[in-house]
C-alpha positions in Angstrom: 48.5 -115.3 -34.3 50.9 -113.8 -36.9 50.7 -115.4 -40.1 52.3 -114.6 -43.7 50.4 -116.3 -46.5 52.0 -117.4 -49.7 55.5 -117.2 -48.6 58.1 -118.3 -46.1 58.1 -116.7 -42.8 62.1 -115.7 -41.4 62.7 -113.8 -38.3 66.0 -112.3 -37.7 67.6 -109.8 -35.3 67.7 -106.6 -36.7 66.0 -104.7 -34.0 67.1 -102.7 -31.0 68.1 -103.3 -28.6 70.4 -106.2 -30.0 72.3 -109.0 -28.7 75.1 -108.1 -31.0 77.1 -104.9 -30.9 75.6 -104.0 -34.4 72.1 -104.7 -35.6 71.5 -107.5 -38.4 70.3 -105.8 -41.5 67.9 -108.6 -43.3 65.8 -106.7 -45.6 64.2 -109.8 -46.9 63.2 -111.3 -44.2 59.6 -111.3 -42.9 60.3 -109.8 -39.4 62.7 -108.3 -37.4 63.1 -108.4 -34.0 65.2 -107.3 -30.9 66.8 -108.9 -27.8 63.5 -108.3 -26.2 61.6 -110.8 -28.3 59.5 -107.3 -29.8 59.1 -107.4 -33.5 57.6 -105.6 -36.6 56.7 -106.7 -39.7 59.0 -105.5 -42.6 56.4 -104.6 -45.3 56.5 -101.8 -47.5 54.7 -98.8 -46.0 52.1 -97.0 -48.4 54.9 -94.0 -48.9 57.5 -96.6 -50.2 55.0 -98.0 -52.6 54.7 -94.0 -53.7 58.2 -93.6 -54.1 59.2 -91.9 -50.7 61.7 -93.3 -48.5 60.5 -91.7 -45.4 58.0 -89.3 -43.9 60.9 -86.4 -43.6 60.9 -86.3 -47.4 57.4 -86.6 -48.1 56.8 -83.4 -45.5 58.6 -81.7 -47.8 56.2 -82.9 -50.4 53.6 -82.1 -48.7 54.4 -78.8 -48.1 54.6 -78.2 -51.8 51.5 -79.6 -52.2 49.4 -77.0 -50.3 51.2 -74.2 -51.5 50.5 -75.1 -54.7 46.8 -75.8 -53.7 46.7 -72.6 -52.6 48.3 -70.7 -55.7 45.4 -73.3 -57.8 42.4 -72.5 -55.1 43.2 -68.7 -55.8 43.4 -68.7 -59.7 40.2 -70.9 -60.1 38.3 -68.2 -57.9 39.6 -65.2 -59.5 39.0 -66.5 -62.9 35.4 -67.2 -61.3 35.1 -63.6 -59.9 36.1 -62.3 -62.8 33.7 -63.8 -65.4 30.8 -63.8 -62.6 31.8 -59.9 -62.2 32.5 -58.2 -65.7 29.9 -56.2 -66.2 30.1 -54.6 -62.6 31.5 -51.3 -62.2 34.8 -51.2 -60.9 33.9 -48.1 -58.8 31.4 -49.8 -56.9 33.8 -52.2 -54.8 36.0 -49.7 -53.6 34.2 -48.0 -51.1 36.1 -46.7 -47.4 33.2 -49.3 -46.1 33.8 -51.7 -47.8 37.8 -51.8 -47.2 37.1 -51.6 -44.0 34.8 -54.7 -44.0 37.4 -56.8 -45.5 40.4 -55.7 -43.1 37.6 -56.5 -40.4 36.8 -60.1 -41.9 40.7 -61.1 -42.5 41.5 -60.5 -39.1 38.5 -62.4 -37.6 39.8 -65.7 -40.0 43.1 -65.7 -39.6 42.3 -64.4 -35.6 42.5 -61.4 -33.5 44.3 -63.4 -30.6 46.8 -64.9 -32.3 50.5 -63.9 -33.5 49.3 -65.0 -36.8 47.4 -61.9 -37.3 50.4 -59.5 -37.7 50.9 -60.9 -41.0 48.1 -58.9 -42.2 49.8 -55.7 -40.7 52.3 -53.6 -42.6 55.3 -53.7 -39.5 58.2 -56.0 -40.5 58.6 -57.1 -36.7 55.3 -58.7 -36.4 56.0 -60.3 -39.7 59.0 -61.7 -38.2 57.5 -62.7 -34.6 54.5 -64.2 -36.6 57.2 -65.9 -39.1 59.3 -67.2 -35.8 56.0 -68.6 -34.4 55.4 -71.0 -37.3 58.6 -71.8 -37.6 58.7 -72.6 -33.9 55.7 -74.7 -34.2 56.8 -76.6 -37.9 60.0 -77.6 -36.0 58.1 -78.7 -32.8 56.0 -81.0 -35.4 58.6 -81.9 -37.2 60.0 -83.9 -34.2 57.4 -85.7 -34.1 57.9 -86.7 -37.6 61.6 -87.8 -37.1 60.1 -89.8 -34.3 57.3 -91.5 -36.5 60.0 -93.2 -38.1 59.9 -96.3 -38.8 63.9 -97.3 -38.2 64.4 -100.3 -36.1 67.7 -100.0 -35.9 67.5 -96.2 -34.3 67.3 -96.4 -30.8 66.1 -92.6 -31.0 63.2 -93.4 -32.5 59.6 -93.7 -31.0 58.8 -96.4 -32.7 57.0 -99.3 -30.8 57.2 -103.2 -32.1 53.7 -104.3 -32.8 54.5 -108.3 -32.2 56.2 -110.3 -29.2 57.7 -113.3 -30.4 59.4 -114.9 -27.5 61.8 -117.9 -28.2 60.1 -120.5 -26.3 57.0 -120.1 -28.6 56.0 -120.8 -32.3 53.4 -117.8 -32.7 53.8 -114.6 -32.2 51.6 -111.8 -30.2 49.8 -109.0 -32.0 50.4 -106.4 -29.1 48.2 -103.8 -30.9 44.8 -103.2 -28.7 43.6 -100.0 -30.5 40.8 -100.5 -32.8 38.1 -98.7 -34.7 36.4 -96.8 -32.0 39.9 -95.0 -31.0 40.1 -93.9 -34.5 37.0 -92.3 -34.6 37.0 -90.2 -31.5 40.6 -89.2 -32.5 38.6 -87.9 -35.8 36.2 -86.4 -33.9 39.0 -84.6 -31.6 41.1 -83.3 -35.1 37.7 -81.9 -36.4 36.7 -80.0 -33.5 40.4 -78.1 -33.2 41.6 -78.3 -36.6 38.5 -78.1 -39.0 37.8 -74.2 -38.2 41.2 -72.8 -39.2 41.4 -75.2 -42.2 37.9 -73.9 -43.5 38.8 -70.5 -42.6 42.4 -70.5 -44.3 41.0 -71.7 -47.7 38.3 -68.6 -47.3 41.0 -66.1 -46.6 43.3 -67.7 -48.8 40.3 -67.6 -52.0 39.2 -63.7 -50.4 42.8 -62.4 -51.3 42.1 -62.7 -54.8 39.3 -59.8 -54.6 39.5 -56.9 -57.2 39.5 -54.5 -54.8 42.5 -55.8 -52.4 45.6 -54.0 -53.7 48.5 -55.8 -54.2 49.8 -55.2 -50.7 46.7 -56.7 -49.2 46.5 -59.6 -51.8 50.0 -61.1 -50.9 49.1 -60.6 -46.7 45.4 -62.3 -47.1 47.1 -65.2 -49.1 49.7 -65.6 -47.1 48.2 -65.6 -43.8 45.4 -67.8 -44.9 48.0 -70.1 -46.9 49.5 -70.7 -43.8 46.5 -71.2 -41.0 45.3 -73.7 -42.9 48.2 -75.8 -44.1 49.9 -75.5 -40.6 46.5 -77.1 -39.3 46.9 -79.7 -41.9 50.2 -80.5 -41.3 49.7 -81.0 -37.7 46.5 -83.4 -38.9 49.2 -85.5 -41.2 52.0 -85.5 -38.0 49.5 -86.4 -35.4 48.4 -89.2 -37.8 51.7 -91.0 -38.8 52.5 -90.5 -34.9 49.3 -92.7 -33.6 50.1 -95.3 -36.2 53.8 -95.5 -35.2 53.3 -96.0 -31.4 50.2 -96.0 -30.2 48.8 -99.3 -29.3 45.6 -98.4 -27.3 42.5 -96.5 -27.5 43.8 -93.9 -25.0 47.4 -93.3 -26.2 45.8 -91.9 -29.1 44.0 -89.5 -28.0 46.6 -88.7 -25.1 49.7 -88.4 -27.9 46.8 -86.0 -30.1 46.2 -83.9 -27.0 50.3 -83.1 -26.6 50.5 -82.5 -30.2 47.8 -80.3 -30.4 48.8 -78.7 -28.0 51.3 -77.2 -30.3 49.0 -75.4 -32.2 48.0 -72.9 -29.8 51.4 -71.1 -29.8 50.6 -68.4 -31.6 48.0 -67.9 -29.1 49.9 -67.9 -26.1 52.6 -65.6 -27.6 49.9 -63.5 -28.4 48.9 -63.6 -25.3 52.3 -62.5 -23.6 53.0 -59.6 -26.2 50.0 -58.4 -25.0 50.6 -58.0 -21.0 54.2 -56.5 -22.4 52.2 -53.3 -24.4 48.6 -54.0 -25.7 49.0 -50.3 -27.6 52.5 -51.4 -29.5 50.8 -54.8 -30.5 48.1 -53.4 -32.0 50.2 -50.9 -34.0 51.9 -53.6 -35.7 48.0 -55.4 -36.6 46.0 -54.1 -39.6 44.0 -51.3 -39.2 40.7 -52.3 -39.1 39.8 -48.5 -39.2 40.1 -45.8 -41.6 43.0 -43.7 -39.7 41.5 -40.3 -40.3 38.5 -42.1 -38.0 40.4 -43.2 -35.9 42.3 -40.2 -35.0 38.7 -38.5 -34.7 37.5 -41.0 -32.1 40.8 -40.3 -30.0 40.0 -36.3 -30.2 36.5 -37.2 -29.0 38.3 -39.6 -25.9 40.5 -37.2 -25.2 37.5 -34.4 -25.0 35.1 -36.5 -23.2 38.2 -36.9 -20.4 38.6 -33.5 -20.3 35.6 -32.9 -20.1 34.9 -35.0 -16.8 38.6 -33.4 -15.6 36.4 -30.1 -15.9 33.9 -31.0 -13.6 35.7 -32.9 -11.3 37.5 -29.5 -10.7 34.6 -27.7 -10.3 33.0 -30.0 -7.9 36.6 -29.8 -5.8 36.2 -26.1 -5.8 32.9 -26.5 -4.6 34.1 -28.6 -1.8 37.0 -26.4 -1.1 34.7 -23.3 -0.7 31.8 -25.1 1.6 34.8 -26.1 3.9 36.1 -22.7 4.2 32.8 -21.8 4.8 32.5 -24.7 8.1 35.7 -23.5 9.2 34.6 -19.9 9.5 31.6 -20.8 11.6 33.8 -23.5 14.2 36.5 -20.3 14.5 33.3 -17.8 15.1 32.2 -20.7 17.7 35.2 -21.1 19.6 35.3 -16.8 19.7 31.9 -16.9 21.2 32.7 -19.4 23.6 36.0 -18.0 24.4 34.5 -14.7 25.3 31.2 -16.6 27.5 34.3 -18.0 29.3 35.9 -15.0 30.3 33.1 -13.2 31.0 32.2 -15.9 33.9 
């Protein structure tokens, strides 16, 4: 049963659907409730006690958070790398190898199947069908925030009444069934998506800050890991505020983390479409993860090694081509022979 301790207790109806063509508006009273009999308990939320009206604002927040995590993650490891490295030769870290390693490494965190990648290529377009991706998936998340909303008088909203107090009774009925153990498998379920690209965007993001990088590189590595891992994080914080808004069972949390996550693998399944279009022009637009000069050698050495095998597929027809001549001369010097047994008899 629903009790408030230390003060008086007044329902009203401010919910929706309402019996009256506009909602009540009672901000101090205890609960509101609809023409349904479903009500919620109107009690600061911990955002309010912060200072933020609602979760839209605090997104924005939030965003400004991690990027300035981020630009603070960076700073503290190249101040790090530079103290921990001063007496090293500069000459020593920039090696064709070791370049290479790094393009490599960057595009095995941030992923070599996913749109995400082309931000650490030099060709505007991906940029912008990387860029388009996020935002894609940002706004997809974002709807979910608009409908974690606690509003009761927005009949948009996803928001589900956690108490029925019907009018023929004195208590009211907590309608929330969820409990611990639907909390910790939906941690478990966030960790095993979310956790790699959030450990992975923080490495990218402190690996931008290298000596060796030049600038160009830098700002790609700390974008693209800037954004793996706070787009993971986000969709962490939406997932959350979601589940506490309407979920009332066990199962509706892990079946509303399942849809959202879904989300997430966007860039993948773009990725995967550019790909059937033309593999060749993808790639052209990803980093090089080769020197060029090798790379232009291995394609002589393709190209020679089919031409080779052209070579002596020819041969081997010519071959053919003479051994038949050859049968067809003896099955013509046959059917003279037999022609001339015949008229002879």
């Amino acid at each position: 049963d629903w009790k408030n301790k230390d003060t008086s207790s007044y329902v009203t109806d401010c919910g929706n659907p309402s019996d009256f063509d506009v909602s009540l508006g009672c901000d101090e009273c205890t609960m509101c409730c609809n023409a349904q009999g479903d009500c919620h308990t109107q009690t600061d939320t911990l955002l309010k006690t912060k200072g933020f009206n609602n979760y839209s604002v605090f997104t924005l927040f939030l965003f400004g958070l991690m990027l300035a995590f981020s630009c603070a993650l960076a700073f503290a490891f190249f101040a790090y790398g530079k103290y921990k490295n001063q007496d090293v030769p500069s000459e020593s870290v920039h090696s064709p190898e070791s370049m290479d390693a790094d393009r490599k490494y960057a595009l095995d965190s941030i992923g070599d199947d996913s749109t995400y990648g082309l931000i650490l290529g030099k060709s505007w377009l991906g940029w912008t069908i990387a860029l388009v991706t996020i935002a894609a998936q940002i706004w997809m998340l974002f709807l979910f925030v608009k409908a974690a909303e606690i509003d009761l008088s927005d009949d948009k909203s996803d928001f589900r009444y956690n108490w029925k107090c019907t009018r023929d009774q004195v208590d009211c009925e907590n309608k929330i069934d969820r409990t611990l153990v639907g909390w910790v498998l939906y941690g478990i379920l966030m960790a095993a998506h979310l956790l790699k690209d959030i450990i992975n965007g923080w490495k990218l993001t402190v690996f931008s800050i290298r000596k060796r990088h030049s600038p160009h590189y830098q700002i790609r590595f700390f974008v693209g890991g800037t954004l793996l891992w706070s787009i993971s994080l986000f969709t962490l914080f939406v997932s959350t505020i979601y589940n506490h808004a309407i979920a009332t069972t066990n199962s509706e949390i892990i079946i509303n983390s399942v849809v959202i996550l879904f989300i997430t693998d966007l860039d993948e399944l773009f990725f995967g479409i550019l790909m059937v279009v033309n593999s060749r022009w993808v790639r052209r637009m990803s980093i090089q993860t080769t020197d060029p000069q090798e790379e232009l050698a291995n394609e002589i050495s393709t190209l020679k090694a089919e031409l080779g095998t052209s070579k002596e597929a020819i041969v081997r027809l010519t071959n053919e081509g003479v051994d038949l001549r050859e049968r067809l001369s003896n099955i013509e010097a046959i059917l003279e022979n037999g022609g001339i047994c015949f008229a002879s008899f």
